[in-house]
C-alpha positions in Angstrom: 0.0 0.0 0.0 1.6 3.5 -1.3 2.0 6.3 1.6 -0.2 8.8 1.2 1.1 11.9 -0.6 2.6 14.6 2.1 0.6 17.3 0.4 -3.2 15.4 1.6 -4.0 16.0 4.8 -6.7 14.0 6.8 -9.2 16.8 6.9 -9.3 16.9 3.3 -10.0 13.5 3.1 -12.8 13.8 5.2 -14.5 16.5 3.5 -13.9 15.1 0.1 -16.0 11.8 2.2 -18.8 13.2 3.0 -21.8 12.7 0.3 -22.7 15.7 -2.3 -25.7 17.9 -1.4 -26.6 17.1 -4.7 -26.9 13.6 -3.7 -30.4 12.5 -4.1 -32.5 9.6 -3.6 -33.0 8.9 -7.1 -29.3 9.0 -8.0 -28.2 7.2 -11.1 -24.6 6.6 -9.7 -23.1 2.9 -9.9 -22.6 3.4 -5.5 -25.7 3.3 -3.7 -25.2 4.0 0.0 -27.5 1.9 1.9 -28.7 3.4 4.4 -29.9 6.0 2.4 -31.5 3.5 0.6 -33.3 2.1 3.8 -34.6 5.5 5.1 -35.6 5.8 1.3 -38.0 2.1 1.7 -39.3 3.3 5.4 -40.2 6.5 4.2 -42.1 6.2 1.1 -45.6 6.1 0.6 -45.9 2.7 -0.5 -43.8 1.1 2.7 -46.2 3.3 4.8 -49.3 1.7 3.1 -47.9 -1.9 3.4 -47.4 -1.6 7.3 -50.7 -0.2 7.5 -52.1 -2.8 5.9 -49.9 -5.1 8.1 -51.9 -3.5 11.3 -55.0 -3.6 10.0 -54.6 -7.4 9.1 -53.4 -8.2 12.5 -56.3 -6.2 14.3 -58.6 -8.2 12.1 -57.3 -11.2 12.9 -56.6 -10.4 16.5 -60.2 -8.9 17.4 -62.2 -8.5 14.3 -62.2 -12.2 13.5 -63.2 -13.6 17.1 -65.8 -11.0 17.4 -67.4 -12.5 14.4 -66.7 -16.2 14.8 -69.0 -15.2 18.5 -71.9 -13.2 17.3 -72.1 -15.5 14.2 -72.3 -18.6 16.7 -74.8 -16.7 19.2 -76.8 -16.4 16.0 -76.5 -19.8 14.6 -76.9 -21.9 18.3 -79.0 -20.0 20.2 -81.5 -17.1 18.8 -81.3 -19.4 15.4 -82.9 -21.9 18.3 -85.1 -19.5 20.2 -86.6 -18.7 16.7 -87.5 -22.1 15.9 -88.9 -22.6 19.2 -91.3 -19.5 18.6 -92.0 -21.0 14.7 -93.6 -23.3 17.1 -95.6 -21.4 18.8 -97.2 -19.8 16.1 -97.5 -23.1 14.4 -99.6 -24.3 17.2 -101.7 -20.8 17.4 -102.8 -21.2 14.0 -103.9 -24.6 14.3 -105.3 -24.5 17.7 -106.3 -20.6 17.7 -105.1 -20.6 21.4 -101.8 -20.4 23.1 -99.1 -22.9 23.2 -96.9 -25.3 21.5 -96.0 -28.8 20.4 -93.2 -29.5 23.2 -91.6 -32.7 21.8 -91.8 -32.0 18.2 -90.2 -28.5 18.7 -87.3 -30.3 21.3 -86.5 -32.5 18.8 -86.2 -29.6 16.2 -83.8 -27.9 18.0 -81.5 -31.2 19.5 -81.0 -31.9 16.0 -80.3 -28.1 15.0 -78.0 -27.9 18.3 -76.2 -31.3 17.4 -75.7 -30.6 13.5 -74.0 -26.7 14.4 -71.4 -28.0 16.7 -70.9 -30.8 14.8 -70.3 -28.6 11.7 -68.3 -25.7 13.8 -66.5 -27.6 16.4 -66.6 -31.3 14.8 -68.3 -32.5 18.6 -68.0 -35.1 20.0 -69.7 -36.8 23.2 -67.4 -40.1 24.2 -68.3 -42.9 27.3 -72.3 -42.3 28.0 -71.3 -46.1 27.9 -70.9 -46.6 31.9 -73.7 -44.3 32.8 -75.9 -46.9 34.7 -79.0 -47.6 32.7 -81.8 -47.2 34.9 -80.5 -45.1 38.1 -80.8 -40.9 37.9 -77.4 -39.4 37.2 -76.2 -36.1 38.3 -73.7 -34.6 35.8 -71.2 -32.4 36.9 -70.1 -30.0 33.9 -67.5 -27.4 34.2 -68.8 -24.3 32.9 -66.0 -22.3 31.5 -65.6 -19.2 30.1 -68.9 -19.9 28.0 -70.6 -23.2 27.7 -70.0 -23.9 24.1 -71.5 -27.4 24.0 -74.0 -27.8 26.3 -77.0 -27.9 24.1 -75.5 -30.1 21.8 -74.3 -32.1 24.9 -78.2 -31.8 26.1 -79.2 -33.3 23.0 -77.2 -36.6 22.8 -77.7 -37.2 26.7 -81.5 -37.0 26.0 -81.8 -39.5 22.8 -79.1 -41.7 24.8 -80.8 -42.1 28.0 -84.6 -41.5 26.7 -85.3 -38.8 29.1 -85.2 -34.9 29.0 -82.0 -34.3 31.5 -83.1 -31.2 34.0 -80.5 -28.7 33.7 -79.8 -25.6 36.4 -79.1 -22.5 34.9 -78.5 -18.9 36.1 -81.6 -17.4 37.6 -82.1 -14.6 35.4 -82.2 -16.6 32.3 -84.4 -19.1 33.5 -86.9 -16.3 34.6 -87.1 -13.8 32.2 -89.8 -13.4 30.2 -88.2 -13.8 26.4 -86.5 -17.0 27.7 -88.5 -18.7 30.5 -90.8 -20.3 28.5 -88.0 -21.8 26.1 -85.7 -23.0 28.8 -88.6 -24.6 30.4 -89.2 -26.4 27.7 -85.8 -28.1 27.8 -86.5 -28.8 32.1 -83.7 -26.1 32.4 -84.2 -23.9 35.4 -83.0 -22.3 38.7 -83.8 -24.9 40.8 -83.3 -25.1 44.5 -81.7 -27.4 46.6 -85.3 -29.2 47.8 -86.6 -29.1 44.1 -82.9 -30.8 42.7 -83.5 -33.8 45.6 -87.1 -34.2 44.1 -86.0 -34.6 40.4 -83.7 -37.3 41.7 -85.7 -39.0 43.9 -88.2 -39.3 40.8 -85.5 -40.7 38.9 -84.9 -38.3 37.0 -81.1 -36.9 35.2 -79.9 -33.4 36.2 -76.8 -31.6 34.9 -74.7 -29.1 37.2 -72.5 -26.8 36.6 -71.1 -25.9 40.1 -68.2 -23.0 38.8 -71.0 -21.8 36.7 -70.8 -17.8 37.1 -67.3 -17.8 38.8 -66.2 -19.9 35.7 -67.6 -17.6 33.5 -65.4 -14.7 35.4 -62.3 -16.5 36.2 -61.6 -19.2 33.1 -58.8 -19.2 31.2 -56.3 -21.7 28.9 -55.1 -23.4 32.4 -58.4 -24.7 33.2 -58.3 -24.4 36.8 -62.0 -25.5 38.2 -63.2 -22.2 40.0 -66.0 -23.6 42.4 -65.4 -21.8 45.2 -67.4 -23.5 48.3 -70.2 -24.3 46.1 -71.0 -27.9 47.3 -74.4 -27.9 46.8 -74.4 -30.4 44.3 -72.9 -32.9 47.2 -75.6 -32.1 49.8 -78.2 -33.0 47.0 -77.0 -35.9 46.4 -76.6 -36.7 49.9 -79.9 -35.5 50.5 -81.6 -37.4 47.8 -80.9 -40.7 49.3 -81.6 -42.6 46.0 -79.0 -45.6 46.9 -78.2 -46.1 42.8 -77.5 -42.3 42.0 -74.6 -41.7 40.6 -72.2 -38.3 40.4 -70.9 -38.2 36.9 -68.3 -35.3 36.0 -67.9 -34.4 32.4 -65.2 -32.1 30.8 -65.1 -30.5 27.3 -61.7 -30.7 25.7 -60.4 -27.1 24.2 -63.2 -25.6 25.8 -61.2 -22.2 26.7 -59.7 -22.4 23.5 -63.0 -22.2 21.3 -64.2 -19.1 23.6 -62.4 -16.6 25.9 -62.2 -13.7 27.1 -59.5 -10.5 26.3 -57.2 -10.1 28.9 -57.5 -6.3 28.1 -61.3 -6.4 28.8 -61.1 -9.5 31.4 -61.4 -7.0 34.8 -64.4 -4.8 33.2 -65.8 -8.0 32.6 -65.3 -9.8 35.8 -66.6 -6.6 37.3 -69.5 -5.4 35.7 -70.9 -8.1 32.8 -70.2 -11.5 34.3 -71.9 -11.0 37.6 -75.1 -10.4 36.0 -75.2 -13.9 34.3 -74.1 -12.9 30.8 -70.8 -13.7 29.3 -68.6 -11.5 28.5 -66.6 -14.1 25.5 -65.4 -13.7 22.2 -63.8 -16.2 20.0 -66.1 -19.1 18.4 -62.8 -20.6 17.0 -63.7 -24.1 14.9 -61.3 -25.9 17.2 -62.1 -29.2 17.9 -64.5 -30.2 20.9 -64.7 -33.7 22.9 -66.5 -33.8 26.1 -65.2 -36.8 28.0 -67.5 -38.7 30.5 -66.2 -39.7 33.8 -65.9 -42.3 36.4 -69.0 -42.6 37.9 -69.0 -41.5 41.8 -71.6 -44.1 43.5 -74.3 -43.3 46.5 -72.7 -44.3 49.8 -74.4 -43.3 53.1 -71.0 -43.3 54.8 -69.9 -40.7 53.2 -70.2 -36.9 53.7 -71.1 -34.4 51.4 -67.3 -32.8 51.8 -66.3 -36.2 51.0 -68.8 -36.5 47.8 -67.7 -32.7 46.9 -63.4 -33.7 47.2 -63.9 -36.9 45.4 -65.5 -35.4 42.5 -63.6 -32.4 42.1 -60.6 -34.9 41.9 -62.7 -36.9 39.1 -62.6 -33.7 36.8 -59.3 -32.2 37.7 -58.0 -36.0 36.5 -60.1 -36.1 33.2 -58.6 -32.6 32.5 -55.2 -34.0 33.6 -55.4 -37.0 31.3 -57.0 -34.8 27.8 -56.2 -31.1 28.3 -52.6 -29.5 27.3 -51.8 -27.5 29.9 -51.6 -24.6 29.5 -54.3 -24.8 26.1 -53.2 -23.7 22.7 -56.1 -22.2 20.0 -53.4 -23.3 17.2 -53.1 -26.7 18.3 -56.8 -26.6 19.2 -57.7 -26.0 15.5 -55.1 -28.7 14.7 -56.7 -31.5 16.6 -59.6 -31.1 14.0 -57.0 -32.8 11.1 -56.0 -35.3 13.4 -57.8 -38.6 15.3 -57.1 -38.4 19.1 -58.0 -41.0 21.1 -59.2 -39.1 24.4 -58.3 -40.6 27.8 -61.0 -41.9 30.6 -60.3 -42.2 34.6 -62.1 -45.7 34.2 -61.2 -49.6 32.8 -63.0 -51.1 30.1 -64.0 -48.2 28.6 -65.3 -48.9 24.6 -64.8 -44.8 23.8 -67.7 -45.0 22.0 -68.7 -41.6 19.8 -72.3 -41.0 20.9 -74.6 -39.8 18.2 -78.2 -38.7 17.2 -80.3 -40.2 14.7 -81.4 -37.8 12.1 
């Protein structure tokens, strides 16, 4: 390498450096400094519009999507429902030219509507009604979750399975207002109390529970904790009914959480205000796929308490969550399991894993 020439000093060099004024972004000179040429992309209209675009696809996907997948499923499950129930009731009016309605034909109607949407959306399934014992009432202990995606559909294979319409507790304000009373009666879906819950059993009928029910609705999330509080009341019933052949049967829906949730961004406004008047506060309606998984049967015994009854069955459903759930729950692999066959896993032997159905 040649010395420089005495005669060039460093400051000259660095002036004769430094870039033209007449140096423009356009420039057609064979050196192209880059990070001219990267303040040149960031700064042009067309990079602008591309990252706005960008953020626009992300908020859609992000909020705009779930948003719709929920009020298109509140649509399709339940007021598509609650219209066929009142094309029912005018049905009968006509005929009859009083008030009323044809009960079973309209129950059926809407089983099979119930049944055929989460099939479609969620690919449902309803695996081990199997074990249930035949003739004995059954009290079926559902966790709630952030919304109870499946339960009519649930409803509806329980009822052609065991040949009975399943009573089912809901929150009081839905089973007494005026729009809705009249359906949910139809279904034996009420607010029941403790003496009225001991009757249905001891008349050997089902009843379905879902002890978290509003806390659930307030507190679920993708770990899939069971939020009951010190709600035994389910145990006292069944302690109270003193039918020696019922039987405490949990049941757990896998991906649940994943199919409906609610925004941690929104989840305080909604524990607050929303969910403690009965409503949920849920967005999401993701087709992931949806298996509710029937557990061990939890048999009468007189020797036992009702803390006893409530421990041993709240150790039933945190197993069957053990056994099916990933912990914590992933929407992506969620939509996955909808491409692939999973055998679920029971907390019993002999267990066929039988798909339950519904005739058309």
């Amino acid at each position: 390498m040649k010395p420089l020439p005495a005669n060039i000093s460093l400051f000259y060099m660095l002036k004769t450096s430094v870039p033209s004024t007449n140096y423009t972004f356009n420039s057609t000179s064979d050196y192209e400094d880059p990070v001219v040429n990267f303040l040149f992309a960031i700064t042009s209209k067309t990079a602008a519009e591309y990252a706005l675009i960008a953020i626009y696809i992300v908020l859609f996907v992000t909020i705009g999507l779930p948003i719709i997948g929920s009020l298109l499923f509140l649509i399709l499950n339940h007021v598509a429902a609650w219209s066929i129930f009142k094309l029912y009731c005018l049905k009968y009016k006509l005929q009859h030219g009083k008030p009323g309605i044809d009960e079973d034909a309209a129950r059926k109607t809407i089983w099979k509507w119930w049944y055929w949407v989460s099939k479609i959306w969620f690919g449902y399934e309803l695996i081990g009604l199997e074990v249930l014992p035949p003739d004995e009432p059954v009290i079926f202990i559902v966790l709630h979750g952030a919304t109870p995606a499946a339960i009519g559909s649930g409803n509806a294979i329980i009822a052609k399975y065991r040949q009975q319409h399943p009573y089912a507790i809901i929150d009081k304000g839905h089973a007494n207002h005026p729009i809705t009373r009249d359906y949910f009666k139809m279904f034996n879906w009420g607010a029941y109390s403790r003496e009225e819950c001991v009757k249905i059993l001891q008349d050997g009928n089902d009843i379905a529970i879902m002890p978290g029910g509003n806390l659930e609705l307030r507190y679920s999330d993708s770990n899939y904790n069971i939020v009951w509080g010190n709600r035994k009341g389910f145990a006292h019933v069944a302690k109270e009914a003193k039918v020696a052949s019922t039987a405490i049967v949990p049941i757990f829906c896998i991906n649940l959480n994943e199919a409906f949730w609610t925004p941690y961004i929104i989840q305080k406004f909604a524990q607050s205000r929303v969910a403690p008047k009965g409503f949920a506060f849920a967005w999401g309606g993701l087709p992931v796929k949806l298996t509710s998984i029937v557990g061990k049967p939890i048999t009468y015994d007189e020797s036992k308490t009702a803390e006893d009854i409530f421990n041993e069955t709240l150790s039933a459903l945190k197993e069957l969550i053990a056994l099916n759930q990933r912990i914590p729950g992933n929407k992506f692999c969620a939509l996955l399991d909808r491409f692939r066959k999973i055998k679920p896993k029971t907390n019993y032997p002999n267990i066929l894993n039988k798909v339950a159905n519904i005739s058309a």
